[in-house]
N, CA, C and O atoms as a GROMACS GRO file, in nm:
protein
  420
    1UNK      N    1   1.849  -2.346  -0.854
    1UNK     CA    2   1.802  -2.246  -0.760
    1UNK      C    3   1.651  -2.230  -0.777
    1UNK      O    4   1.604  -2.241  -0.890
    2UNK      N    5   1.552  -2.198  -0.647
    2UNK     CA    6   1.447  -2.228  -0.682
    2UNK      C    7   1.356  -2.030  -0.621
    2UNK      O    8   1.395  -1.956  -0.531
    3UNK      N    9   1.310  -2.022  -0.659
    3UNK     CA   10   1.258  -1.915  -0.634
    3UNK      C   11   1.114  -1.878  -0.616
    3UNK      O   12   1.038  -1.868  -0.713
    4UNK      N   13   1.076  -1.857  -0.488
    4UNK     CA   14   0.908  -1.856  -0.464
    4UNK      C   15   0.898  -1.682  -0.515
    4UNK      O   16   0.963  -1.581  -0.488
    5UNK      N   17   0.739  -1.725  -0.632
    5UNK     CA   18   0.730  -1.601  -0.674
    5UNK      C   19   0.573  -1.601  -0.606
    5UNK      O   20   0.536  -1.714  -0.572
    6UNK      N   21   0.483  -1.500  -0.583
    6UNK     CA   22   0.418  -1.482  -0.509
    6UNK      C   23   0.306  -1.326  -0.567
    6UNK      O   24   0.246  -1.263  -0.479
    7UNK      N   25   0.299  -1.303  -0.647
    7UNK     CA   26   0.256  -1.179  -0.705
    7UNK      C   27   0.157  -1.088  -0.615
    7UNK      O   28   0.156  -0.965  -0.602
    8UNK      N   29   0.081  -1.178  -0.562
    8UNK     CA   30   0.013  -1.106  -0.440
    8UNK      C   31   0.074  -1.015  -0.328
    8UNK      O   32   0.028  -0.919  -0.267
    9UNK      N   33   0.213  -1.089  -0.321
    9UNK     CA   34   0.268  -1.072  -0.160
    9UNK      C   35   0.301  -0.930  -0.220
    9UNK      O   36   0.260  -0.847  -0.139
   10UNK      N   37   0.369  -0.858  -0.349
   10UNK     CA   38   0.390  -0.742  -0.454
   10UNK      C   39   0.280  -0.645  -0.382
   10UNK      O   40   0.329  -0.569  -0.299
   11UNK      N   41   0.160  -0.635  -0.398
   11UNK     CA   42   0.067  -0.536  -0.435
   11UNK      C   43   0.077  -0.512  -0.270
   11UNK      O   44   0.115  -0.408  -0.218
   12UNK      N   45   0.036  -0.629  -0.202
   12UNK     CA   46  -0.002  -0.616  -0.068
   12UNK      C   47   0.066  -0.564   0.032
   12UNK      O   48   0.022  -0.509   0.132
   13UNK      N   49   0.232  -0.594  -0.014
   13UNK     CA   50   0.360  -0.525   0.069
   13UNK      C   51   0.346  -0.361  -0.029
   13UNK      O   52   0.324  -0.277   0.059
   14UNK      N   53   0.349  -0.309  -0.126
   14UNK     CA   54   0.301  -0.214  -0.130
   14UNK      C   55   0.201  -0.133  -0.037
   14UNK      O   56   0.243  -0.035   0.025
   15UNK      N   57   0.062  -0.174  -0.028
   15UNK     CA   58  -0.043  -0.131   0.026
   15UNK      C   59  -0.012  -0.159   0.229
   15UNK      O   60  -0.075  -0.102   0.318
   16UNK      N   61   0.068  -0.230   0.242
   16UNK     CA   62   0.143  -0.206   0.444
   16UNK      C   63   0.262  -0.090   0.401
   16UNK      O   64   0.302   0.001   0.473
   17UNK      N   65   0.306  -0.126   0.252
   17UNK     CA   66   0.425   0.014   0.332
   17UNK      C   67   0.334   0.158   0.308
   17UNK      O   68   0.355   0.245   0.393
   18UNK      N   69   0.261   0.181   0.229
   18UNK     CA   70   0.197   0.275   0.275
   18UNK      C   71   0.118   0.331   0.401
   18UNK      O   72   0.112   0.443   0.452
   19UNK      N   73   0.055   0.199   0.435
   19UNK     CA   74   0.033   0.212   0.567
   19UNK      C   75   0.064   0.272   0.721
   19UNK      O   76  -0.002   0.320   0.813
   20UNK      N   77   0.241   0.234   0.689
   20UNK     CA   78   0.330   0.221   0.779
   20UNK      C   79   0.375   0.373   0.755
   20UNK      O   80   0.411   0.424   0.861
   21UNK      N   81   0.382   0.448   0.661
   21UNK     CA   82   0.443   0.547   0.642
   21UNK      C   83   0.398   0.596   0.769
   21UNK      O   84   0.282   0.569   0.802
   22UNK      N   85   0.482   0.673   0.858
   22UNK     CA   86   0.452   0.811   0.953
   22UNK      C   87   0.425   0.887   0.956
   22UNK      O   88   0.418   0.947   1.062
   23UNK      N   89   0.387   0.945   0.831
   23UNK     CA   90   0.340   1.112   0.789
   23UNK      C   91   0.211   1.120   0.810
   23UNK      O   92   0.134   1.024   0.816
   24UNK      N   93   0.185   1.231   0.822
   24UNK     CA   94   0.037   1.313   0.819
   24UNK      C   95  -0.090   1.210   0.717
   24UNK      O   96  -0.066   1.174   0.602
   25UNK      N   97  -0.180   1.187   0.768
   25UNK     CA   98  -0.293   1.119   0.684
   25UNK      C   99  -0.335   1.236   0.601
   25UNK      O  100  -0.380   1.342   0.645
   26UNK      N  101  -0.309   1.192   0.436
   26UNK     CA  102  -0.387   1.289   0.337
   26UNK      C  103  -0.435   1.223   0.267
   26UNK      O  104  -0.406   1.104   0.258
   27UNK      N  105  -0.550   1.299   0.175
   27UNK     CA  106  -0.653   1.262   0.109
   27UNK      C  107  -0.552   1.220  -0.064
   27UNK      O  108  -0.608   1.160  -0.156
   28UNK      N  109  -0.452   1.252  -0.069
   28UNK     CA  110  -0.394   1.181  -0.153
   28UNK      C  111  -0.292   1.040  -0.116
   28UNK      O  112  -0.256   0.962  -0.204
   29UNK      N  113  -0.265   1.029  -0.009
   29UNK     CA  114  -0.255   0.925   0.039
   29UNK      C  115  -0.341   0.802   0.048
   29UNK      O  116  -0.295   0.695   0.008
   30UNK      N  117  -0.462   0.808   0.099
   30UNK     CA  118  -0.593   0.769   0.076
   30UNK      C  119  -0.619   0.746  -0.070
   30UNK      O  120  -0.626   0.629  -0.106
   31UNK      N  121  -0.635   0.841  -0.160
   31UNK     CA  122  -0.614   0.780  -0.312
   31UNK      C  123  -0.528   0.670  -0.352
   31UNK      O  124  -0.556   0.568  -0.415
   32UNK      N  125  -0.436   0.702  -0.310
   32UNK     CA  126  -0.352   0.590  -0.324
   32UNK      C  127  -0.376   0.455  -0.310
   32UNK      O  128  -0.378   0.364  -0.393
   33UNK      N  129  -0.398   0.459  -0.160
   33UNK     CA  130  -0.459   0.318  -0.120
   33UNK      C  131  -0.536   0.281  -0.172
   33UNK      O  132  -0.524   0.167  -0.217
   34UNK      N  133  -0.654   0.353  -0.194
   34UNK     CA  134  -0.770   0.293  -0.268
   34UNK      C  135  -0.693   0.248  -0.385
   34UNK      O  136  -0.688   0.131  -0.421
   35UNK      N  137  -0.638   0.337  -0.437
   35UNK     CA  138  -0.653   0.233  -0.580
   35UNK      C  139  -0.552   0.109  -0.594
   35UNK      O  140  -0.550   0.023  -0.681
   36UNK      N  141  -0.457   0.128  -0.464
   36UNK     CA  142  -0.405  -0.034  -0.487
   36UNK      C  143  -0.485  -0.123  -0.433
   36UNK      O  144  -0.470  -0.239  -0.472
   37UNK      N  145  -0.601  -0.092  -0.318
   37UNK     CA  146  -0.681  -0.203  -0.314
   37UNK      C  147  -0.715  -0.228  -0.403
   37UNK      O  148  -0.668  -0.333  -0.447
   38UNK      N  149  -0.804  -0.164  -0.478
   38UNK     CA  150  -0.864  -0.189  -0.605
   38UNK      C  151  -0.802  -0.277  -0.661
   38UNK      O  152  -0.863  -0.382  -0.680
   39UNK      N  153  -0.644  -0.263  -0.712
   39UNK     CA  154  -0.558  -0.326  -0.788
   39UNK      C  155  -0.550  -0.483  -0.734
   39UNK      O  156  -0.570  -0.577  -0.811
   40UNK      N  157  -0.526  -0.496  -0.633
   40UNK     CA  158  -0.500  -0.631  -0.561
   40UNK      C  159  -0.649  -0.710  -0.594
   40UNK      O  160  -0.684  -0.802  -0.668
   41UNK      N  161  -0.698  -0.646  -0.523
   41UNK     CA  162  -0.911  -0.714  -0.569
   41UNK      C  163  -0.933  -0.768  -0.755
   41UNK      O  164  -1.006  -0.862  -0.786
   42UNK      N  165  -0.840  -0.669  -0.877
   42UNK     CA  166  -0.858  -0.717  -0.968
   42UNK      C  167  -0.767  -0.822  -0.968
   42UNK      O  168  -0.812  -0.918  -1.030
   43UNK      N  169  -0.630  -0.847  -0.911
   43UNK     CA  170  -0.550  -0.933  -0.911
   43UNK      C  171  -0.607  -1.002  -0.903
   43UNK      O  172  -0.656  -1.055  -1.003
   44UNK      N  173  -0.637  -1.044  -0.773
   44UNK     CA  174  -0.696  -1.167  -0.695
   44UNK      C  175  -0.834  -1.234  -0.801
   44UNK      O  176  -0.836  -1.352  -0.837
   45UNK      N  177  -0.927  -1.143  -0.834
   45UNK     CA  178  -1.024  -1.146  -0.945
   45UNK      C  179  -0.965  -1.275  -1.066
   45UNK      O  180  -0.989  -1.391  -1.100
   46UNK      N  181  -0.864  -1.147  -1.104
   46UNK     CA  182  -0.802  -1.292  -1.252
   46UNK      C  183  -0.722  -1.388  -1.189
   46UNK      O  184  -0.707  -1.483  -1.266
   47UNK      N  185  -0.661  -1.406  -1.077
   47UNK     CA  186  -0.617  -1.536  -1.043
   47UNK      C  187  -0.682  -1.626  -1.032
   47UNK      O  188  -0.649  -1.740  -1.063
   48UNK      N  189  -0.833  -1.579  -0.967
   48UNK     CA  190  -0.957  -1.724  -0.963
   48UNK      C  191  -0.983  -1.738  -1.044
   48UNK      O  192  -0.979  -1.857  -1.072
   49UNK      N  193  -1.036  -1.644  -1.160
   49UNK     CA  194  -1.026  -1.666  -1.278
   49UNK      C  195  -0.983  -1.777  -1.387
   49UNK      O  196  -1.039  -1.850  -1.469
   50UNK      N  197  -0.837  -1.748  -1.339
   50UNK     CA  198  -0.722  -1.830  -1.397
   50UNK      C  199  -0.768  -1.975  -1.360
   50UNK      O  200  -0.807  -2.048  -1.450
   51UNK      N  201  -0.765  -2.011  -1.251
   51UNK     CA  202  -0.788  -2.097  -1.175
   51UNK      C  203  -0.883  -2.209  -1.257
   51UNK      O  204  -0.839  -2.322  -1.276
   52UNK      N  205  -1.017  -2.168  -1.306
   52UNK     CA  206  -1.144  -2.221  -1.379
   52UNK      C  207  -1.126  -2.294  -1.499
   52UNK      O  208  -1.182  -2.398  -1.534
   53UNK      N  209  -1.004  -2.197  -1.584
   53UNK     CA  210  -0.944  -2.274  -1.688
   53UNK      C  211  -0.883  -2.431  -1.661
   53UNK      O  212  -0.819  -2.450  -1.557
   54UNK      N  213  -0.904  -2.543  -1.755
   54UNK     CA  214  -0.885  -2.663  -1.733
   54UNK      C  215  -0.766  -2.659  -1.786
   54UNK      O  216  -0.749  -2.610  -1.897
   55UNK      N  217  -0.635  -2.727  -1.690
   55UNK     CA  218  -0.515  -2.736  -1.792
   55UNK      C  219  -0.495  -2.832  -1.841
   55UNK      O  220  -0.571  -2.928  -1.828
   56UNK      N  221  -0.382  -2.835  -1.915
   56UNK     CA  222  -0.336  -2.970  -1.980
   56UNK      C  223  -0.217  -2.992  -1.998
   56UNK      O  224  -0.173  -2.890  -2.050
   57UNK      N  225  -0.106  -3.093  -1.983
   57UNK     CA  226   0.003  -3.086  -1.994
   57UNK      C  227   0.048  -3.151  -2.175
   57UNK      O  228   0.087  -3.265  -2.201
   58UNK      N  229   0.031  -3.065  -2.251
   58UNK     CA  230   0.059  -3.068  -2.365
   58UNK      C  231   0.179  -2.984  -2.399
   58UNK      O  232   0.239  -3.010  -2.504
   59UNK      N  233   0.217  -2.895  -2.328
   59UNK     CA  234   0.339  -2.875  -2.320
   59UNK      C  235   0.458  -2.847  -2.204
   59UNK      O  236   0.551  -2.768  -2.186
   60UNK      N  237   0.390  -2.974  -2.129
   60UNK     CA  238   0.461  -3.023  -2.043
   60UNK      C  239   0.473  -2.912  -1.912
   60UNK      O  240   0.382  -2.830  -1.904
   61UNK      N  241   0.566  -2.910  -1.827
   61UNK     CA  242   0.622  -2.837  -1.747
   61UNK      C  243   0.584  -2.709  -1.776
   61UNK      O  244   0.632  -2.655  -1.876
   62UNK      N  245   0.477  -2.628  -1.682
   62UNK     CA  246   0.447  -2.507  -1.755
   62UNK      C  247   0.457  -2.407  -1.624
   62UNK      O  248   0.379  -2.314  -1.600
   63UNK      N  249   0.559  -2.445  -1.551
   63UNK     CA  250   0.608  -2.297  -1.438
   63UNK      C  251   0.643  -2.207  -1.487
   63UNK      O  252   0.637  -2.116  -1.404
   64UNK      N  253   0.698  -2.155  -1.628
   64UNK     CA  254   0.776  -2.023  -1.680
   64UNK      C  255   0.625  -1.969  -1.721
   64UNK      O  256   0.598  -1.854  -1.687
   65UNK      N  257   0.497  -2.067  -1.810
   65UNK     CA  258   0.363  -1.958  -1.814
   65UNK      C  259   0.334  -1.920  -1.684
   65UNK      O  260   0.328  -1.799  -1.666
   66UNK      N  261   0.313  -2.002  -1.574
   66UNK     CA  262   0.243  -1.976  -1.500
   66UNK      C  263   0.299  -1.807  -1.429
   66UNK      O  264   0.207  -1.737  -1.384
   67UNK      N  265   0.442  -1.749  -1.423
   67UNK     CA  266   0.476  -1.692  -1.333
   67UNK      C  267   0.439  -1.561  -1.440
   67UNK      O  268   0.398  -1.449  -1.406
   68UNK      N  269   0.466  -1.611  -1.577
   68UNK     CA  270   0.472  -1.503  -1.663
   68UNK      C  271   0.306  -1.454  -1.658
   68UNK      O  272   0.272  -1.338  -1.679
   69UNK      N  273   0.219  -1.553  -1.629
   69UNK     CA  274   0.051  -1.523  -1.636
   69UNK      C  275   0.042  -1.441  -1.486
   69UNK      O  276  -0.010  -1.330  -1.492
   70UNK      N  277   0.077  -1.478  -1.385
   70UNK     CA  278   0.113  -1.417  -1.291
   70UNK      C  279   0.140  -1.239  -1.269
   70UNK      O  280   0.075  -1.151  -1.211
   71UNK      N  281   0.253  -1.239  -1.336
   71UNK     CA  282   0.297  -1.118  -1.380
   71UNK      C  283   0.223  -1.039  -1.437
   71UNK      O  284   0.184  -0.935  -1.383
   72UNK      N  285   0.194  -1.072  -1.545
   72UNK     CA  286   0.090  -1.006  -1.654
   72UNK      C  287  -0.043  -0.959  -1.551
   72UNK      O  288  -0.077  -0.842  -1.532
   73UNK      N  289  -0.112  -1.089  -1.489
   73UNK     CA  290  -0.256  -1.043  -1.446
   73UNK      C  291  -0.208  -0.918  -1.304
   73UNK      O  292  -0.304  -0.872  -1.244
   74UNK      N  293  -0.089  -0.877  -1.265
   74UNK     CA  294  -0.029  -0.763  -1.177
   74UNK      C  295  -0.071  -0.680  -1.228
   74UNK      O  296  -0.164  -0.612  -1.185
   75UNK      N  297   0.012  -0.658  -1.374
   75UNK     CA  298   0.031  -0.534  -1.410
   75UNK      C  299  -0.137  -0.493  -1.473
   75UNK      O  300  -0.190  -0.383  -1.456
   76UNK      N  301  -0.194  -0.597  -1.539
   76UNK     CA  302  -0.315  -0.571  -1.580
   76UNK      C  303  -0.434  -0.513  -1.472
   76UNK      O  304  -0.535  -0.444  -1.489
   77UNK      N  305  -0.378  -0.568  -1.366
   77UNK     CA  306  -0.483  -0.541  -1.275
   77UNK      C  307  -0.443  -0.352  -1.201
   77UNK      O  308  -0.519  -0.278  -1.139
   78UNK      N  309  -0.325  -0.334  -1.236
   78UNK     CA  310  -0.289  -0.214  -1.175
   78UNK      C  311  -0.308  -0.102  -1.261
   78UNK      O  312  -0.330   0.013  -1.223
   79UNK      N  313  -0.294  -0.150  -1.402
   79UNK     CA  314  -0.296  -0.032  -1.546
   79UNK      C  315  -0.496  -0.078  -1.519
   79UNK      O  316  -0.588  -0.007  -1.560
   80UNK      N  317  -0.507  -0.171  -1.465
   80UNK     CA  318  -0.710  -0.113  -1.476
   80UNK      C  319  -0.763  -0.041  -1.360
   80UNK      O  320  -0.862   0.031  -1.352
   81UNK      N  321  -0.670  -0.079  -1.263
   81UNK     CA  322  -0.744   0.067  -1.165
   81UNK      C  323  -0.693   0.184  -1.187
   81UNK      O  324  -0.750   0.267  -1.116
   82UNK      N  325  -0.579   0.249  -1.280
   82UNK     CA  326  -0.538   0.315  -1.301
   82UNK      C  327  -0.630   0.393  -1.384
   82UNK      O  328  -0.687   0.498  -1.353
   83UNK      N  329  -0.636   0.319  -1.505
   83UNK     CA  330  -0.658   0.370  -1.626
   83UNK      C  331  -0.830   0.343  -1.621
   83UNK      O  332  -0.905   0.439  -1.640
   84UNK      N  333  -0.876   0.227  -1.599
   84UNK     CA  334  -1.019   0.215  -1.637
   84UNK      C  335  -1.086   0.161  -1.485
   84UNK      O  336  -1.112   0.041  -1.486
   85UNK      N  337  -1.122   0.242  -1.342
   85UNK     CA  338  -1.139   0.171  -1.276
   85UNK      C  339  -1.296   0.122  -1.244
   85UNK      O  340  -1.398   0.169  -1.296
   86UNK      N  341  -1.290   0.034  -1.164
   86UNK     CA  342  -1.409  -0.011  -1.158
   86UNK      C  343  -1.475   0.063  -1.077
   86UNK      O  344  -1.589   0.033  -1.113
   87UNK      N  345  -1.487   0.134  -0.996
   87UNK     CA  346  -1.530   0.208  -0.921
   87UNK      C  347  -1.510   0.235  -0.757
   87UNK      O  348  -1.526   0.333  -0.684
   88UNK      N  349  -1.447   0.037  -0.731
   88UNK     CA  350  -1.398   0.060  -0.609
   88UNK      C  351  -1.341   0.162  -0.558
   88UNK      O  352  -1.387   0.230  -0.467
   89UNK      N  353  -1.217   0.179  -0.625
   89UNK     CA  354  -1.150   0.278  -0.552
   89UNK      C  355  -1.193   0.388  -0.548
   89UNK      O  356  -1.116   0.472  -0.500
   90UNK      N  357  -1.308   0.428  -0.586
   90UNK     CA  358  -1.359   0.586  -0.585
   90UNK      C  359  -1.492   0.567  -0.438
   90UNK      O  360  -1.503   0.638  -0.338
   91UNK      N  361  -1.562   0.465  -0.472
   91UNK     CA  362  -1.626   0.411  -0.336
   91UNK      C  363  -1.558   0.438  -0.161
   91UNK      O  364  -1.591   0.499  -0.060
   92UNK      N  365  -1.429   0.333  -0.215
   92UNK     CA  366  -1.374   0.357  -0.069
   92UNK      C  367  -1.317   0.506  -0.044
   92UNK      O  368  -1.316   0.559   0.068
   93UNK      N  369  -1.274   0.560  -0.149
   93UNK     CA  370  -1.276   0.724  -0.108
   93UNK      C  371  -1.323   0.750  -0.035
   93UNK      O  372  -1.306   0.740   0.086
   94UNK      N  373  -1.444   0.820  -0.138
   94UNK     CA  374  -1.547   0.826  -0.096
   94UNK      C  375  -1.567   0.821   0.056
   94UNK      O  376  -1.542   0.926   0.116
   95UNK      N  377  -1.605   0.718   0.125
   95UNK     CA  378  -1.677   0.626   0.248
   95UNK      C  379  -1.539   0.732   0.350
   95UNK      O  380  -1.563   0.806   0.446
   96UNK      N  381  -1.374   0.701   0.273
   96UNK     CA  382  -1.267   0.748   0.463
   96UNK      C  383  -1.256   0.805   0.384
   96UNK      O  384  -1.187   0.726   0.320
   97UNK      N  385  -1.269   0.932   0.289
   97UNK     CA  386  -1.223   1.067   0.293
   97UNK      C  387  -1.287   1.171   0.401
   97UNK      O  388  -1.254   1.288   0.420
   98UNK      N  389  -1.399   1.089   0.473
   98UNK     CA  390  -1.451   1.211   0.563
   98UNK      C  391  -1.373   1.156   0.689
   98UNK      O  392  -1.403   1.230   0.783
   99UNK      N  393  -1.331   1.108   0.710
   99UNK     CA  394  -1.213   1.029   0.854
   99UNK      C  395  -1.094   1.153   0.824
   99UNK      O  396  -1.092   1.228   0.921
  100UNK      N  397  -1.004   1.191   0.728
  100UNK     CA  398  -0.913   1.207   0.672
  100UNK      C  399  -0.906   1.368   0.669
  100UNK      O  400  -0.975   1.434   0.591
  101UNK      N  401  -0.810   1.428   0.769
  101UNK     CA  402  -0.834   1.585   0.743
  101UNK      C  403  -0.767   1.609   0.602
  101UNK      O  404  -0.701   1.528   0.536
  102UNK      N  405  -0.804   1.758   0.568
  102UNK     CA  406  -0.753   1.810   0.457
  102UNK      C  407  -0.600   1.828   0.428
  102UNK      O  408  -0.528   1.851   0.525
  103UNK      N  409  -0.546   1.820   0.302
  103UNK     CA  410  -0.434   1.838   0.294
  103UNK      C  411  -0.376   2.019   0.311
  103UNK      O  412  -0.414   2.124   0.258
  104UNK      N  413  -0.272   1.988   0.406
  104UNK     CA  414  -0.194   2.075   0.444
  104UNK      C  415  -0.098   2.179   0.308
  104UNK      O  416   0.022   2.166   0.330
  105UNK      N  417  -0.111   2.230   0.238
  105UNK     CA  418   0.020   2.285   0.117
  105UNK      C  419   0.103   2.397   0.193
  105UNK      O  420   0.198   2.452   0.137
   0.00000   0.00000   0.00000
């Protein structure tokens, strides 16, 4: 059985279903987004990354690293806009929080 894994298609179907939601546009909604862009931009970041490294088949058949490196550079990229971000996501705030009426409580 063969299974297309895709780690990108993850963050990005995240960031449309938010999109898609029907509710009221809020400024925590908007947080949100930003910071999964953010997240996807570091993804994408360490995948080219990845990319630069020269491989070698010294241990042969290496689809189980690749999906597991995959994986890893997800979550890494999501625990760093989380936890340590680069600033994007406070930028794009920033820029459509004035588009974005106030939240309703």
């Amino acid at each position: 059985m063969r299974v297309s894994w895709n780690p990108g298609e993850l963050l990005a179907d995240q960031a449309e279903e938010l999109g898609r939601k029907k509710q009221a546009a809020s400024r925590e909604a908007l947080r949100d987004a930003a910071e999964q862009f953010e997240a996807l931009f570091v993804q994408m970041l360490l995948a080219e990354m990845r990319r630069t490294v020269a491989e070698n088949d010294l241990l042969g058949d290496r689809r189980a690293e690749k999906l597991f490196q995959s994986m890893l550079d997800q979550e890494m990229a999501v625990n760093s806009s989380q936890a340590q971000s680069l600033g994007l996501a406070k930028l794009i705030y920033e820029q459509m929080s004035r588009y974005v009426p106030d939240d309703q409580d």
